[in-house]
N, C-alpha and C positions, 0 to 999 in steps of 0.2 A: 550512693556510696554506702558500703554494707556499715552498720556500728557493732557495737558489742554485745549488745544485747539480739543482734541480729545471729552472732556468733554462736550467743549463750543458747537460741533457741534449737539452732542447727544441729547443737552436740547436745543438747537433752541436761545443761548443768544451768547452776545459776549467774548472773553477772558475775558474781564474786568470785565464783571459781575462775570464771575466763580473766579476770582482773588477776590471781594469783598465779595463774600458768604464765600470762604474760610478762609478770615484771617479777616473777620468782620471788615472790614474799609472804608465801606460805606451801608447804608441802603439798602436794596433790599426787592421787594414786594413778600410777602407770597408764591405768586402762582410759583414767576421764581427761588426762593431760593429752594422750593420742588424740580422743574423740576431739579434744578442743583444738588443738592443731591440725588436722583435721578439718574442721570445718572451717578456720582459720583461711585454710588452703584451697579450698574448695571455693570459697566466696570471695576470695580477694583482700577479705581486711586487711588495712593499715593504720596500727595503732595512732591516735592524735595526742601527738605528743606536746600539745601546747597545752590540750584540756588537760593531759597527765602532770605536766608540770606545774595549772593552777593548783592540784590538789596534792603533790608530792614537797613542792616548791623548791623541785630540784630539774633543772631542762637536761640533765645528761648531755651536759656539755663540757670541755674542757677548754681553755685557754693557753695558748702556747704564744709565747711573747722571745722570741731569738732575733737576731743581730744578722746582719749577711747570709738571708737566706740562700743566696747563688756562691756562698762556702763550700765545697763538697762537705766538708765534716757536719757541718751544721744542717745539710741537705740532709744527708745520710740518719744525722739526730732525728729529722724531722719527719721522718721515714717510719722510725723507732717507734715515736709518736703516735703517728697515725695510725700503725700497727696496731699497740698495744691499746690504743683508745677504739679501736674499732670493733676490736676481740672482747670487749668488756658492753658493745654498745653503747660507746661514748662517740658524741661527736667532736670537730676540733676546730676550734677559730684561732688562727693565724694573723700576728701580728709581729712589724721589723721595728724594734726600739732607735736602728742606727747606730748603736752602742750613745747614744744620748741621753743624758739625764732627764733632760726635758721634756725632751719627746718617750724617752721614756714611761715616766708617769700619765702623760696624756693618753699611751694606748693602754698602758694595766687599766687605766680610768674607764676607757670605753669598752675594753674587753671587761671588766668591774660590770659596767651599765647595762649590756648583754647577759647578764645573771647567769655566768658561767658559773659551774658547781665547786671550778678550783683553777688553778693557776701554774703554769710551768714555765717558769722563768729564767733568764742567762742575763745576770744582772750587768749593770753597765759599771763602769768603775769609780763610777760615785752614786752609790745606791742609794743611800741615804733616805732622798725623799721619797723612792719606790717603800724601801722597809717601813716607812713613817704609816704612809696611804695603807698598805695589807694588812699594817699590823691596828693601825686605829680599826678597818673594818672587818679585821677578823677573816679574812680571804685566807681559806685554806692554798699553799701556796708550796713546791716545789722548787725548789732555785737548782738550777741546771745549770753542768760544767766549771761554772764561777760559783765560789762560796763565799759567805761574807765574814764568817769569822775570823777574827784578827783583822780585816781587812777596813773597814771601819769602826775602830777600836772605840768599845763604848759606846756607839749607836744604837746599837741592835736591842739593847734593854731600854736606853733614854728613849730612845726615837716612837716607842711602841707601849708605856708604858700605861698598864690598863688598874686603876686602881682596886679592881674586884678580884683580878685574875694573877696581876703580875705580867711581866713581860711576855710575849708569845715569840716563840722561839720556831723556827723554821725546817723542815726536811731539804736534806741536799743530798744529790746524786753526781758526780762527779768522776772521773779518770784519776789511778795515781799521777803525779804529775814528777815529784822530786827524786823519788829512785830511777824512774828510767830518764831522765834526764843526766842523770850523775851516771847513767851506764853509756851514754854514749862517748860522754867527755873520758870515761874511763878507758873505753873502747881505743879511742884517738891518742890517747897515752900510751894505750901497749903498742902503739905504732909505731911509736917514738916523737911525734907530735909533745914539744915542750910551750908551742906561743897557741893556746889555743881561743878563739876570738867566736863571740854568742850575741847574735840577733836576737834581743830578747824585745818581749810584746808590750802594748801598751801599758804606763804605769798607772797602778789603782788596780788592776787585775788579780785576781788572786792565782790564775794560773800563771801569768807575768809572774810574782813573787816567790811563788815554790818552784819555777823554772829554774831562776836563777839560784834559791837554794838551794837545785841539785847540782846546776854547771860548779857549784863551790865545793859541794861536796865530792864530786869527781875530782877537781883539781887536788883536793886533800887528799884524795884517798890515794892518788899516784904521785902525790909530795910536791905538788905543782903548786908554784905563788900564784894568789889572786892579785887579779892586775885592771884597774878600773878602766885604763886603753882598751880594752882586749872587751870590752861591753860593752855597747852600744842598741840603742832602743826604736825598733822597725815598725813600734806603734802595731802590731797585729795586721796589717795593711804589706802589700806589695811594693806600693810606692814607697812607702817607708822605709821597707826593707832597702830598696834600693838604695836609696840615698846613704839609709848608716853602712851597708855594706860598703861604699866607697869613700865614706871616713876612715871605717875601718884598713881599707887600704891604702888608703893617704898616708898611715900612722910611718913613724923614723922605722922602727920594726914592726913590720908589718906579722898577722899571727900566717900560721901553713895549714893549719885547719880553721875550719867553721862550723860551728850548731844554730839552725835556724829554727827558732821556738814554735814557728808554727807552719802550715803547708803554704799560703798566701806566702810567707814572708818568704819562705825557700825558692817562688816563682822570681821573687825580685833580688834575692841575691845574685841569682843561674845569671839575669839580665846584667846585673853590674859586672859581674864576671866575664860577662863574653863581650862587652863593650870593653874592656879592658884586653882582650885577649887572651884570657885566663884558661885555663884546661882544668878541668875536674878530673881524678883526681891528681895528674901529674906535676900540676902548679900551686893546689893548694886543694886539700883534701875537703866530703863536706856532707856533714849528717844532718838530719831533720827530724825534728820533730813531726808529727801527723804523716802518719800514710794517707796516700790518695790514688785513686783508680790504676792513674797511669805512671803514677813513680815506676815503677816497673819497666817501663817505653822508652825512660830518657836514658842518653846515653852519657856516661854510665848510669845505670841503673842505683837508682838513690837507697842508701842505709838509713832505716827509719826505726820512730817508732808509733806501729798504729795502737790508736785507742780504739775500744771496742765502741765506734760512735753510735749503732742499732740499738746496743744493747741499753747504750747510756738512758737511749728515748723511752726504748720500754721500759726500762725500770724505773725512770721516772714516774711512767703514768704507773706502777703498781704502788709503790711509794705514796701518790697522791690519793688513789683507790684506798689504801689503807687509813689515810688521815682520815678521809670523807665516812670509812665506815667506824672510827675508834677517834672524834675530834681529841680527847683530851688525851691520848696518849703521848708520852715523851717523845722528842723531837730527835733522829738519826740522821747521821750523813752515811754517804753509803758512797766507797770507793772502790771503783771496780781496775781489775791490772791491766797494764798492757804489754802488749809484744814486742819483743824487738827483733825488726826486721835486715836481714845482714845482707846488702848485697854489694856492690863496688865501687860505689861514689866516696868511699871512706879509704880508699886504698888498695883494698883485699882482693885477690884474683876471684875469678867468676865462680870458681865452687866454693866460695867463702870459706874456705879453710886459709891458715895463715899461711902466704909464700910474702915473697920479696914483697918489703914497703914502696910505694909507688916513691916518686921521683922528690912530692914535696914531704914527705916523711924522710928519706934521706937526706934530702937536703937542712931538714931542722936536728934529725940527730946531729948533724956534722955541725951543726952552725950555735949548737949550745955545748955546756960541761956535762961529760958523762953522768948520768944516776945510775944507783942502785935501782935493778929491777924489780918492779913490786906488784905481787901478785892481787888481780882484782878483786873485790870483794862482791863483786855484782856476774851471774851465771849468764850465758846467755836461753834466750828462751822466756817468756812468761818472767817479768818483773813487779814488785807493786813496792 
């Protein structure tokens, strides 16, 4: 097997140069960076990246710790991931927490043991002891899609607390969550939808938490009461969803719209719905959170809203690239918008413009007291 010095001799430079063409950590001129690549190519080398890593004491690895990898969104994240870890020459160890606390900490632990360079995490909803472990060993650390601020009030500085340094505070990358969520309850308002009723995600989540900030916020902004019947919790799961979905229609009034918080949960409302007999949207109207491949295919064709999950991944791993090359720099979350997507599961005929309300939109204007018409304060198109 060729070495480097095998390389250095073939291009006419020193180790040192072939060592600086290789891991880009000093300039070299045009003509000796060719010859090295170059004979690079000609002999076959492949850099040993174990011996690079005794001496760098970095393995150009990354750690990715996510929840239901057989998610599409999380697939799609994971996607992002690999991309942008691969474009940088990073590799990437993959690891499914379960959304577990416990098992949680046990894989950051062993992806930790793996002397990965940094960490991309989608914390579970009791973080706690994951923030304790990263922050006592200083694990440069991204936290993906879930954030934890606010969300364990007061942890995050107690739990990490380094008497030299001061609490280490973390990068997040994340989707808006609360405007486009308040655009689609608003959506469901101009429809004339007055009972509107949200499968909302596991609690402890922080996307669970601003979900439902937004479904409140749309209910206000079209003058609509908040109504604690009218929310029920699908726990982020299918099976979940299902079950609250048919409390929710157990209820004395029952709602004529649905927002289901996330793509999972919308699989298991569709189910509770058609075990019932239900018609989308003629019987009860019904938006979704998370785009997914084939919303598109069902009939009707599901009103969403996609987050940009690709982008969420790479921009994590640039985010963490940034930490690794500037550790003491201030700590950023970084929220990226999403779309919303119009198609007919919410009412609205096929070219998404407005005609006639489907049959459960009339049926709720007629069956509540007229309101004043109020115009929305949310565009469609790109929302954050």
């Amino acid at each position: 097997m060729p070495t480097m010095a095998d390389v250095a001799r073939s291009a006419g430079v020193s180790v040192a140069t072939v060592s600086h063409v290789l891991n880009g950590t000093r300039p070299v001129l045009p003509h000796t960076r060719q010859a090295v690549l170059d004979a690079v190519d000609e002999l076959g080398y492949t850099p040993n990246t174990l011996a690079r890593s005794l001496v760098t004491s970095r393995t150009r690895s990354i750690g990715l710790a996510v929840s239901a990898i057989s998610n599409p969104y999380f697939t799609e994240i994971l996607q992002g991931v690999e991309a942008g870890a691969l474009e940088h020459g990073y590799s990437l160890l993959i690891a499914d927490p379960h959304d577990d606390p416990d098992h949680e900490c046990k894989v950051v632990q062993l992806l930790h043991e793996r002397r990965v360079d940094g960490m991309i995490v989608a914390p579970s909803a009791d973080p706690r002891e994951l923030v304790s472990y990263l922050g006592r060993h200083r694990v440069p650390t991204v936290f993906l899609d879930r954030v934890i601020d606010g969300v364990i009030e007061g942890a995050v500085g107690d739990a990490v607390e380094d008497p030299a340094d001061g609490p280490q505070r973390f990068d997040q990358v994340c989707a808006e969550n609360t405007g486009p969520m308040a655009r689609l309850v608003a959506h469901l308002a101009e429809l004339g939808h007055r009972r509107i009723g949200l499968v909302a995600g596991l609690p402890g989540l922080s996307t669970t938490a601003e979900r439902i900030t937004g479904y409140r916020q749309g209910l206000t902004a079209a003058r609509l009461a908040y109504d604690d019947d009218l929310v029920v919790h699908g726990d982020s799961a299918s099976a979940g969803a299902e079950r609250a979905t048919a409390t929710l229609l157990s209820r004395a009034a029952p709602p004529t719209a649905l927002v289901t918080a996330n793509n999972a949960m919308t699989i298991g409302t569709l189910r509770a719905l058609r075990d019932r007999g239900l018609s989308v949207p003629d019987d009860l109207a019904l938006c979704c959170f998370d785009d997914f491949a084939w919303a598109d295919l069902f009939s009707p064709r599901l009103t969403a809203i996609a987050q940009p999950s690709r982008e969420i991944g790479a921009q994590a791993v640039r985010v963490l690239l940034e930490r690794l090359a500037a550790p003491d720099r201030p700590a950023r979350t970084v929220r990226l918008d999403c779309a919303f997507v119009h198609r007919t599961s919410c009412g609205c005929p096929d070219s998404g413009e407005r005609g006639r309300p489907s049959q459960s939109a009339q049926s709720a204007q007629s069956s509540q007291p007229s309101q004043p018409s109020q115009p929305s304060q949310f565009e469609k198109g790109n929302v954050s």
